[in-house]
Structures are given as structure tokens and as C-alpha cells.
C-alpha positions in Angstrom: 0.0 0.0 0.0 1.4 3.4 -1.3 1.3 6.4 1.3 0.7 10.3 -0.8 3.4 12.6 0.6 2.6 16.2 0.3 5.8 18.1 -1.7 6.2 21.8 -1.7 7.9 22.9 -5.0 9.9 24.8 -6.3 12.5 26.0 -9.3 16.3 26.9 -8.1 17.8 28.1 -11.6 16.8 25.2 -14.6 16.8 22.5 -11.1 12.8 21.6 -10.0 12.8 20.5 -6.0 10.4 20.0 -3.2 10.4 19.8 0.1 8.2 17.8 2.3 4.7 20.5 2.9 4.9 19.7 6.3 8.1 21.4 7.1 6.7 24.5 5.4 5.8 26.9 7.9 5.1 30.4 5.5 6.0 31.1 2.0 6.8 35.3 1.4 7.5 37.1 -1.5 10.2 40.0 -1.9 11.5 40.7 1.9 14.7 42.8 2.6 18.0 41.0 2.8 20.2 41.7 5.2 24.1 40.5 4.2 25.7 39.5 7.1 29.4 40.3 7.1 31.7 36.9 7.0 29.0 35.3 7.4 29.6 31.5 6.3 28.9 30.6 2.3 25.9 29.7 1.9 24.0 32.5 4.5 22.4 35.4 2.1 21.7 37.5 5.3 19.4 38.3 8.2 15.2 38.6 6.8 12.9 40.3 9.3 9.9 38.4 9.0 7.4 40.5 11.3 10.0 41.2 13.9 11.9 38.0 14.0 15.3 37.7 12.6 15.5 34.7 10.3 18.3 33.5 8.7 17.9 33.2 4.9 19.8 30.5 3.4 20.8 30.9 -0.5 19.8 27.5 -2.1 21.8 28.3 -5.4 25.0 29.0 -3.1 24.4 26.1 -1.2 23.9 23.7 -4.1 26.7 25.4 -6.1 24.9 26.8 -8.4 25.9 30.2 -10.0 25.1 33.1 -7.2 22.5 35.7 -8.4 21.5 38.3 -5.9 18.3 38.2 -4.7 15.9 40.7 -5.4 12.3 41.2 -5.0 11.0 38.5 -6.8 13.0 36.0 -4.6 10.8 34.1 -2.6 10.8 32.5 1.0 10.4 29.6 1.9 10.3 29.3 5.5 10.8 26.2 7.8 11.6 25.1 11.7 14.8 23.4 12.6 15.3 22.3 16.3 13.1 25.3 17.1 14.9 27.7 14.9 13.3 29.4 12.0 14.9 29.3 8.2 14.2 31.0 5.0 15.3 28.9 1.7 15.5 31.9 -0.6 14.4 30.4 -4.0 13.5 31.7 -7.9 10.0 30.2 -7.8 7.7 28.8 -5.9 5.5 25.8 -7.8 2.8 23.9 -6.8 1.8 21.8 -3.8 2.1 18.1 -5.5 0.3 14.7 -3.4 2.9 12.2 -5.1 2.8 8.2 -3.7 6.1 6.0 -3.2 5.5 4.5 -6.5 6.8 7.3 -8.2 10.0 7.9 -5.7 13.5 6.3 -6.1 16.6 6.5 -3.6 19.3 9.1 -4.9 21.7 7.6 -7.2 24.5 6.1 -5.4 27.2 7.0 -7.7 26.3 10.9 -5.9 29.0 12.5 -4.5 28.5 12.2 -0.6 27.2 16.2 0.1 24.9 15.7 -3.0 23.2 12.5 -1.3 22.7 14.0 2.2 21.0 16.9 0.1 18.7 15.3 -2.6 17.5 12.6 -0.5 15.4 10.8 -3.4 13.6 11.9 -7.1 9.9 11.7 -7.8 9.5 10.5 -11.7 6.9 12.6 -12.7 5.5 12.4 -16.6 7.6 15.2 -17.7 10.2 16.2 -15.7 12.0 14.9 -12.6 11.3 16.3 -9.2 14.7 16.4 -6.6 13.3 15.8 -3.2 15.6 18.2 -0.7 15.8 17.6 3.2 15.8 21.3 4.8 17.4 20.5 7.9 20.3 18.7 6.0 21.4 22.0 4.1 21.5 23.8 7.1 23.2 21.5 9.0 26.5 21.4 6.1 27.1 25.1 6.6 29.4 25.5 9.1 31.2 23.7 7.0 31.1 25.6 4.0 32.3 28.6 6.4 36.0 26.8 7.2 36.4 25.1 4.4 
């Protein structure tokens, strides 16, 4: 028996990814950025999301992608982690997609090892593929991106 998982989605550059809908808390729509100076790759600043300071996280930075400042069509994708609210900053949002396991399949193997923790699976949908991401795991890689 298959099990529908709901799937935020989303376009980062030509890449199409979701995110499981039930780590979305709010999506927002062309909020200030604050850059935070040496702050660790992958950190596009500080948003102020009706008085709380967030930290927005650059998705195309932190799957190294080419870096393209955001701008006020850059949308937010916000999630908790351990208590802490995140931003993913992202080019578009998509739909809200109920897919089933029988259209999911394990990363490739052959990944590198960051690339694996990242994409955690694909959903083969009838005309494109859809990269499943884990929030919490490209958070958890950045302060390693600052010291290396």
C-alpha cells in the first residue's frame, strides 16, 4: 500500500525541487535582505519576517549553483529546525504536489556524498523529474562551508 506525501515545490535556476509541505511553515515574497558580514557561504543575510530575525539560506549557493542576488521576486520559503526558524531563498515557488512511493526512487548512489545527504530521493513525474531536498540537512552542512 502506497502512502501520498505532500511536496512543496519549487525552481532553483533550470533544477525543479520539493520539500516535504509539512516542514513548510510560511512562504513570502520579496522581503529585505540583510548580508551578514563573514558570514559563512551559503547564508544570504538576516530577513525580518514581522519582527523575527531569520536567517535566509541561498539555495543556489548552497547547491553550487551560480550566485545571483536576490531581489524582490525572490521568494521565502520558511521552515523550523530544532526550534529555529529558516528562509530557503528560491526563484519560484510551484505547486503543492500529493505524489505516492511508487513514483519515488533513492538518490543515485554514484552521488558525491554532500549531493546525497542533500537530494535525499527523485519523484519521476511524466515530464520532468522532481529532486526531493531535506531542509534540515542543508542547514546542517554550513558551518562547514564557512571553514572550508
Amino acid at each position: 500500500m502506497s502512502t501520498a506525501i505532500s511536496y512543496s515545490t519549487f525552481w532553483v535556476g533550470d533544477f525543479y525541487f520539493g520539500i516535504r509541505t509539512s516542514d513548510v511553515v510560511e512562504l513570502t515574497k520579496g522581503l529585505e535582505i540583510t548580508p551578514v558580514p563573514l558570514g559563512p557561504i551559503g547564508i544570504a543575510g538576516f530577513i525580518n519576517l514581522r519582527g523575527q530575525i531569520v536567517t535566509g539560506i541561498d539555495v543556489r549557493t548552497r547547491l553550487r549553483m551560480e550566485a545571483r542576488p536576490p531581489n524582490d521576486k525572490t521568494i521565502s520559503i520558511f521552515f523550523r529546525n530544532e526550534g529555529t526558524l529558516y528562509g530557503l531563498l528560491v526563484d519560484i515557488v510551484s505547486d503543492i504536489l500529493e505524489l505516492d512511493d511508487t513514483t519515488f526512487e533513492a538518490a543515485p548512489s554514484n552521488l558525491p556524498g554532500e549531493a546525497q545527504e542533500l537530494i535525499t530521493g527523485v519523484h519521476k513525474l511524466s515530464t520532468r523529474l522532481l529532486l526531493i531536498l531535506d531542509p534540515h540537512k542543508i542547514i546542517s552542512g554550513i558551518d562547514l562551508l564557512a571553514r572550508g
